[in-house]
Backbone as CSV, one residue per row, in Angstrom:
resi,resn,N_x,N_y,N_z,CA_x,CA_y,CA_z,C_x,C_y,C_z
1,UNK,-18.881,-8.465,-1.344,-19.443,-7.923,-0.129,-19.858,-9.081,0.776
2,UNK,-19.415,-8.884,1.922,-19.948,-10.051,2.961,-21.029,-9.477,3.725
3,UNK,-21.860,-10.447,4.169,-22.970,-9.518,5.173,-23.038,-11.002,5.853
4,UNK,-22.599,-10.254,7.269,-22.674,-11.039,8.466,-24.124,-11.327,9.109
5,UNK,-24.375,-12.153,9.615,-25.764,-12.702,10.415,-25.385,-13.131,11.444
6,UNK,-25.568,-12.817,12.835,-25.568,-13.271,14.258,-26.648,-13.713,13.996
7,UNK,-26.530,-15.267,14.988,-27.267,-16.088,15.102,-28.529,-15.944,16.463
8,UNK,-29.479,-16.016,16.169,-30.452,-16.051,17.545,-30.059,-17.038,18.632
9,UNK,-29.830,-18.167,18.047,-29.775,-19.742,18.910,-28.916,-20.424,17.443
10,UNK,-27.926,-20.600,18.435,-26.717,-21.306,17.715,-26.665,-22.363,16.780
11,UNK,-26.084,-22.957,15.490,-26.597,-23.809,14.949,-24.896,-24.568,14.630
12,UNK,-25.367,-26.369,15.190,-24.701,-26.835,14.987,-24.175,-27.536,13.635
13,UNK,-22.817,-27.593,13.494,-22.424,-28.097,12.349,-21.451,-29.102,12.412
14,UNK,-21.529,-30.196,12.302,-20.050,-31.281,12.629,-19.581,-30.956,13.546
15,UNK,-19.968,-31.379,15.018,-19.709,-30.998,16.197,-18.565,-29.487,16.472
16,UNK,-19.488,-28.906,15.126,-18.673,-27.093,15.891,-20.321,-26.160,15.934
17,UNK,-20.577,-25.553,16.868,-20.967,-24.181,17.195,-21.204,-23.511,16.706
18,UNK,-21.850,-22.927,15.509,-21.991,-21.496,14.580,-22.420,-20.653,15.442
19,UNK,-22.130,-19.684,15.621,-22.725,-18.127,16.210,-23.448,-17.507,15.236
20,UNK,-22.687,-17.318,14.159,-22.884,-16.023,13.081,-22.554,-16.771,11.609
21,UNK,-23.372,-16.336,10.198,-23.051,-16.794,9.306,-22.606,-15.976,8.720
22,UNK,-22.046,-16.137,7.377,-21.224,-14.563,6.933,-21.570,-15.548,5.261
23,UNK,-22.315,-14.172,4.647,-22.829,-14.534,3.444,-22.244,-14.115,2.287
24,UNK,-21.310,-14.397,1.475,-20.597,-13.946,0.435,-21.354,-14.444,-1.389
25,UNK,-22.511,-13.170,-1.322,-23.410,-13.378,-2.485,-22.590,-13.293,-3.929
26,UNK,-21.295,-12.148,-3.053,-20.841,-11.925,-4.742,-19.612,-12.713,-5.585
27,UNK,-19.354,-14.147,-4.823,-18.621,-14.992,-4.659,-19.271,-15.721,-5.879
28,UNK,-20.659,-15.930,-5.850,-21.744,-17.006,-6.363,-21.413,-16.597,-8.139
29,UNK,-21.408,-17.176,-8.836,-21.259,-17.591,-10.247,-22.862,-18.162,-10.847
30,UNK,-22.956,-17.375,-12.168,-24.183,-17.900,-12.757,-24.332,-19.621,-12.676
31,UNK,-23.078,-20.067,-12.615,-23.587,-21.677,-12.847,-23.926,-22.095,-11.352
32,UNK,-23.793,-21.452,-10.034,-24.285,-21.336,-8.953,-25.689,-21.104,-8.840
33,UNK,-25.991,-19.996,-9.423,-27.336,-20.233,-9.747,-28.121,-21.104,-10.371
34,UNK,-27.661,-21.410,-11.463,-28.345,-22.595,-12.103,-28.117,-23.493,-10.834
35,UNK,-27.303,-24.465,-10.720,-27.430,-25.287,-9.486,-28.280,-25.229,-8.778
36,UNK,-28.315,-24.178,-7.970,-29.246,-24.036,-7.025,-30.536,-24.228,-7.525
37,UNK,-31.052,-23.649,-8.574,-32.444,-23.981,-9.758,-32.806,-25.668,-9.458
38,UNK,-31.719,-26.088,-10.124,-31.691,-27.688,-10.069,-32.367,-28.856,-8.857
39,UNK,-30.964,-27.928,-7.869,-31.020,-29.150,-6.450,-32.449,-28.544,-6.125
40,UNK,-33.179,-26.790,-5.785,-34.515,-26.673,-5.136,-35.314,-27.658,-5.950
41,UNK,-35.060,-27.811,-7.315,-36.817,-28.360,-8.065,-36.739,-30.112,-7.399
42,UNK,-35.219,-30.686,-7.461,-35.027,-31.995,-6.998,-35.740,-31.938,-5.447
43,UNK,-35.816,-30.994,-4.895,-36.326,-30.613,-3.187,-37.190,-30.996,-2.851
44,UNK,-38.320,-29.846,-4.415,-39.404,-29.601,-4.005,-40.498,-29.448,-6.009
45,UNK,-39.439,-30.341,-6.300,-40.557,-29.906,-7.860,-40.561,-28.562,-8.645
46,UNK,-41.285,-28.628,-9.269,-41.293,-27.742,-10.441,-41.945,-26.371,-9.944
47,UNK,-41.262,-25.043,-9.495,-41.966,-23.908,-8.789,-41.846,-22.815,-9.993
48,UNK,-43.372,-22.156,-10.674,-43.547,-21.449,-11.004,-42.351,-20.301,-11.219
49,UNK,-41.974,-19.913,-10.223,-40.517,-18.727,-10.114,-40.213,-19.153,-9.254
50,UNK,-38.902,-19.577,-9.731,-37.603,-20.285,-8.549,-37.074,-19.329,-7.962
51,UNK,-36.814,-17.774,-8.393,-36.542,-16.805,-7.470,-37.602,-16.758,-5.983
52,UNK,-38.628,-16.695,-6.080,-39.687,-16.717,-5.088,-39.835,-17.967,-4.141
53,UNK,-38.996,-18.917,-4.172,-39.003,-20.394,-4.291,-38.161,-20.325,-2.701
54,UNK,-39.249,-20.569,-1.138,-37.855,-20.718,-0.441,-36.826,-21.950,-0.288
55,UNK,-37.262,-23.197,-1.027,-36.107,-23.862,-1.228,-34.600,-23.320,-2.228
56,UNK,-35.113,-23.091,-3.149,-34.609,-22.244,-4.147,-33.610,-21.376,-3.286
57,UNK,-33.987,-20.152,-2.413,-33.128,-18.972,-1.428,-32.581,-19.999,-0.360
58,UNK,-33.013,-20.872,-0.080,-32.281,-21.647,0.928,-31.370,-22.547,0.138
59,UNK,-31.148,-22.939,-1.105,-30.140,-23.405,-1.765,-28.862,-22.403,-1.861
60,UNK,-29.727,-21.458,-2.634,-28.413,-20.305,-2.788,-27.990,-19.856,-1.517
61,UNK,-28.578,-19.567,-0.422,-27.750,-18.895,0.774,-26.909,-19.823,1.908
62,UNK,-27.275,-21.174,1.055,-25.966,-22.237,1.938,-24.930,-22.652,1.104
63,UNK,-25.188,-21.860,0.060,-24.135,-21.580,-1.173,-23.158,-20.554,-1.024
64,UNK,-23.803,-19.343,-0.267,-22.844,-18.614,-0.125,-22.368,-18.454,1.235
65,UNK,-22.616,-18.947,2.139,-21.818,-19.077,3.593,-21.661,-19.990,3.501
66,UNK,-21.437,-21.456,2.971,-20.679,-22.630,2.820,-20.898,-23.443,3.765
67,UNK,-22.673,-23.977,4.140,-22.837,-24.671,5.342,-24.333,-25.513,3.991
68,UNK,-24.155,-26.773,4.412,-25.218,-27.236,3.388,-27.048,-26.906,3.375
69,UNK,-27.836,-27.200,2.777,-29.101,-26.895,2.801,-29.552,-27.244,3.841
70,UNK,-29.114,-28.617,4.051,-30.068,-29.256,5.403,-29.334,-28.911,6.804
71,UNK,-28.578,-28.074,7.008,-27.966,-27.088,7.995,-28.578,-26.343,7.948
72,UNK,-28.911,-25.507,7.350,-29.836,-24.205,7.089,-31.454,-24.323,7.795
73,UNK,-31.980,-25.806,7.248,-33.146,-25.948,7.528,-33.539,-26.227,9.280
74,UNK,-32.179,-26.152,10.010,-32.196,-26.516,11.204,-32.407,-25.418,12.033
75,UNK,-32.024,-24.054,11.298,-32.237,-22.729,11.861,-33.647,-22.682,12.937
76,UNK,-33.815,-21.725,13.284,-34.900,-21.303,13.969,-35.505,-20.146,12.829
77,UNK,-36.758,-20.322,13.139,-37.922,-19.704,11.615,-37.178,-18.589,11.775
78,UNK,-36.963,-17.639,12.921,-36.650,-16.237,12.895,-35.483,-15.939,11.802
79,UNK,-34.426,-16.745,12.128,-32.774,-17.011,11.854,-32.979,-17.201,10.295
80,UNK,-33.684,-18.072,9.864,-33.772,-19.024,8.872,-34.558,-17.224,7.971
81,UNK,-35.597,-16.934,7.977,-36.110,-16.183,7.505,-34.894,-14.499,6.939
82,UNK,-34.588,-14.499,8.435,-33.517,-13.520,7.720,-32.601,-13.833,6.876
């Protein structure tokens, strides 16, 4: 399942333009998850529940639209939050 996101305010990526991200969760593989476990604690340390963790959701969701973490973090709070 893909679930599309229009963008509030556009986010750049290697001199291209994003409008919209398109999130393909069911693409992601348990060892995706683990990963993502990994790189958030390298982020941000050791978090109680890494599900609850927004480095953690911001690992996995530049995992599944294929734009890196620190792209993500460039969002606008609104953008970034959804």
């Amino acid at each position: 399942m893909k679930l599309p996101l229009p963008l509030e305010k556009p986010l750049r990526v290697d001199d291209k333009e994003i409008t919209s991200l398109t999130f393909e969760f069911d693409k992601l593989t348990g060892a995706d998850i683990i990963n993502a476990t990994d790189e958030a604690r390298q982020i941000i340390g050791f978090s109680p529940n890494d599900m609850q963790s927004s480095a953690f959701r911001a690992v996995l969701a530049a995992k599944a639209c294929g734009v890196l973490y620190h792209d993500l973090l460039r969002l606008g709070a609104r953008d970034f939050y959804r």
